[in-house]
C-alpha positions in Angstrom: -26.6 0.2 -3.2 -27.3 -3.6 -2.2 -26.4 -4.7 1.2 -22.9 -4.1 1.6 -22.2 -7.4 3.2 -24.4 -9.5 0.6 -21.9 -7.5 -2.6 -19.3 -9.4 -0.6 -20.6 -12.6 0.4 -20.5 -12.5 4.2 -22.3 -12.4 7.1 -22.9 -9.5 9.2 -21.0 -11.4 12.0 -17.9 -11.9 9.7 -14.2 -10.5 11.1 -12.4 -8.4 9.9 -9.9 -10.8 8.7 -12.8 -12.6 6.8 -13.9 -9.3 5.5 -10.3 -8.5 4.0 -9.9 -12.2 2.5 -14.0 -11.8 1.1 -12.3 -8.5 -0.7 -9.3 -10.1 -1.6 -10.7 -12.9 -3.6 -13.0 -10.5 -5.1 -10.6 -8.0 -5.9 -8.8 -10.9 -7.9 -11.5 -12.1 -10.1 -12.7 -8.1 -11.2 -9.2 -6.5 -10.6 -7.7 -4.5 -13.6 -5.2 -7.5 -14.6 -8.0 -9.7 -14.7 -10.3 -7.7 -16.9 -10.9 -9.2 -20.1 -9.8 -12.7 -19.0 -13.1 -14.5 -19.6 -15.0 -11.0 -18.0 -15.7 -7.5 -20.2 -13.5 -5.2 -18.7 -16.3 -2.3 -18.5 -18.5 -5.1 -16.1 -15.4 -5.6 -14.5 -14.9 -2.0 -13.5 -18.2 -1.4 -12.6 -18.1 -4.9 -10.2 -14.7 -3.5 -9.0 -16.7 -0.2 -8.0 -19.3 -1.6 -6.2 -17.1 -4.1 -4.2 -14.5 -1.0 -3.3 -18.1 0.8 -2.0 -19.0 -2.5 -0.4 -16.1 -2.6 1.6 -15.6 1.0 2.2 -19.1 1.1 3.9 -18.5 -2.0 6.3 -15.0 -0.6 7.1 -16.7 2.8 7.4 -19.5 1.9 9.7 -17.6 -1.1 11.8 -15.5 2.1 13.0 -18.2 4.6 13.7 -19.7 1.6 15.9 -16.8 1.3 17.9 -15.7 4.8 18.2 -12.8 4.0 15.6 -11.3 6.4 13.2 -13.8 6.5 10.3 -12.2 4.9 7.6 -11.3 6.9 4.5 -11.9 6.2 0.9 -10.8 2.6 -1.0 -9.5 -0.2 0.9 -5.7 1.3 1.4 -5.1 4.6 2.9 -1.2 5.4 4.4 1.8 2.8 5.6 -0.3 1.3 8.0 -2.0 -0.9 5.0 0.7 -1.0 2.6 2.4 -3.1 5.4 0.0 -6.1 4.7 1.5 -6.2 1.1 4.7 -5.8 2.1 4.7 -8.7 4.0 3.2 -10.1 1.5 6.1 -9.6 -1.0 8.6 -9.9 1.8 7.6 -13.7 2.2 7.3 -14.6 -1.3 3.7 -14.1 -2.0 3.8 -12.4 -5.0 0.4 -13.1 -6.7 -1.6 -11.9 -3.4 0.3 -9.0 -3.2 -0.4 -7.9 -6.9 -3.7 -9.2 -6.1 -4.6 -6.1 -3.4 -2.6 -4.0 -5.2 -4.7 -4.3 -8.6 -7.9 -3.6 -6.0 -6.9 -0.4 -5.0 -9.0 2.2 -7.0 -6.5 4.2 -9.5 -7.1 7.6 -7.8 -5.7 6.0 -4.8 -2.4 5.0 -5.9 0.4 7.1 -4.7 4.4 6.1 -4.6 4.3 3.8 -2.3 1.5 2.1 -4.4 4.0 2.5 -7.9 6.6 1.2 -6.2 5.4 -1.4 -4.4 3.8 -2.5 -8.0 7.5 -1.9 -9.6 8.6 -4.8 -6.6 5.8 -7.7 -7.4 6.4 -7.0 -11.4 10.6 -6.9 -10.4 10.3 -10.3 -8.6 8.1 -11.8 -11.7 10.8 -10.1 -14.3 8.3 -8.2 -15.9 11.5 -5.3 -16.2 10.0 -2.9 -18.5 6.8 -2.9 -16.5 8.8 -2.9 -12.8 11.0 0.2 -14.3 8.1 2.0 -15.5 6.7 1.9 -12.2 10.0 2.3 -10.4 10.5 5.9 -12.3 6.9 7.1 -11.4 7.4 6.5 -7.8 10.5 8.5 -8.1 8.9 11.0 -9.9 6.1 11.1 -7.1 8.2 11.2 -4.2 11.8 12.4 -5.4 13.2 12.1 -1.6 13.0 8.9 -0.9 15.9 6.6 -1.2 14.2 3.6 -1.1 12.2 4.3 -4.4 15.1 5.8 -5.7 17.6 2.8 -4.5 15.2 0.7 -6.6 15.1 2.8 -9.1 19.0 3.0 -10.0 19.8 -0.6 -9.3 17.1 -1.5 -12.1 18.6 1.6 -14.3 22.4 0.1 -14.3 20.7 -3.7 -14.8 18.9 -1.9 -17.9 22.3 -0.3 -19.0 24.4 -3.3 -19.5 25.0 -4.6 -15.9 26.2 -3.3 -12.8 29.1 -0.4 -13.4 31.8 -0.6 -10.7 34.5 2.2 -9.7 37.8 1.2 -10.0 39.4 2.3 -6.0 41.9 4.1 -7.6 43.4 5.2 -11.0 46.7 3.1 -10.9 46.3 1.3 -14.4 46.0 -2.4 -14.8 45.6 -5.0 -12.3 46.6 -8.7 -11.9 43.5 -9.8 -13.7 43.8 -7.3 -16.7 47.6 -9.0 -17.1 46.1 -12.6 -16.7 43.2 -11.5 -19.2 46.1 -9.8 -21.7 48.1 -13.2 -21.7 45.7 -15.5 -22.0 44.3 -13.4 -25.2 48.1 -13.2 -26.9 48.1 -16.9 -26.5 45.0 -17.7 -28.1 46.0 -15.4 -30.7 49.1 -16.9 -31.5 47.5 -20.5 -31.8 45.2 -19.1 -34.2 47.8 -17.9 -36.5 50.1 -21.4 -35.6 52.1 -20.4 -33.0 52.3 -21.0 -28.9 53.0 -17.8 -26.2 51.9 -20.1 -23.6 53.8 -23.4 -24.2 52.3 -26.5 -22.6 54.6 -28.3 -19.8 
């Protein structure tokens, strides 16, 4: 493999928060959403490869150095790192999140990834996509209420709107009489008449 700094375009003496944005705006141009746009999508894969291994080996090495945990595969691993995209979403950057999200190798991607992914194409009002995703991180991960809190509010949106139960079975309320009136009047105008005469 090439120098693992030169795949990213950095200096050896680059931070770690130059390292991350170097990934980030590579991981934007090769990502799987961008494949195809203007760049074959097998190149694109195989650039995507090389820059996960890029990183991976920096990461990897920068930790052995300083006695770190070694770093494990792809550029996500745990909570810890999907808190950056969190944030991310949280204060309303949407394409940056999808952004490391699309650079996180497929064999990566757990719940947390699916629902996270489910969020950014929520907030866009890409539904069917958001639902999809929604589902599998429910499917993952079964227990958690936060996937699955997602995951019904999108399923009543999807059913025709928001169902609410009534707080008790006593028949109709003000509103339903309001609602019944106004309808009888409108009907009898139709047909010529006036329920509701004007004062």
């Amino acid at each position: 493999m090439n120098n693992p700094y030169e795949v990213l375009g950095i200096p050896e003496y680059a931070t770690e928060e130059q390292i991350k944005s170097a990934y980030r705006e590579l991981a934007r141009k090769y990502g799987d959403e961008n494949a195809g746009a203007g760049i074959p999508a097998q190149f694109a894969h195989r650039k995507m490869q090389e820059i996960n291994e890029a990183y991976d080996q920096i990461i990897t090495n920068r930790g052995a150095s300083s006695g770190g945990p070694r770093a494990q595969s792809a550029y996500y691993n745990g909570y810890s790192d999907y808190r950056d995209i969190r944030e991310k979403i949280n204060s309303g950057r949407i394409e940056d999140a999808q952004t490391l999200l699309d650079g996180i190798p497929p064999s990566a991607r757990d719940a947390q990834w699916y629902f996270l992914k489910g969020n950014v194409q929520d907030r866009r009002g890409w539904l069917e996509e958001a639902f999809k995703n929604y589902s599998t991180a429910c499917n993952m991960d079964p227990g958690n209420p936060e996937y699955r809190a997602a995951f019904d509010a999108m399923n009543r949106s999807r059913s025709g709107g928001y169902a609410t139960q009534k707080q008790n079975d006593t028949g109709c309320s003000g509103c339903d009489i309001c609602t019944g009136l106004l309808c009888t009047d409108c009907c009898c105008e139709c047909m010529g008449g006036d329920f509701i005469p004007c004062c």
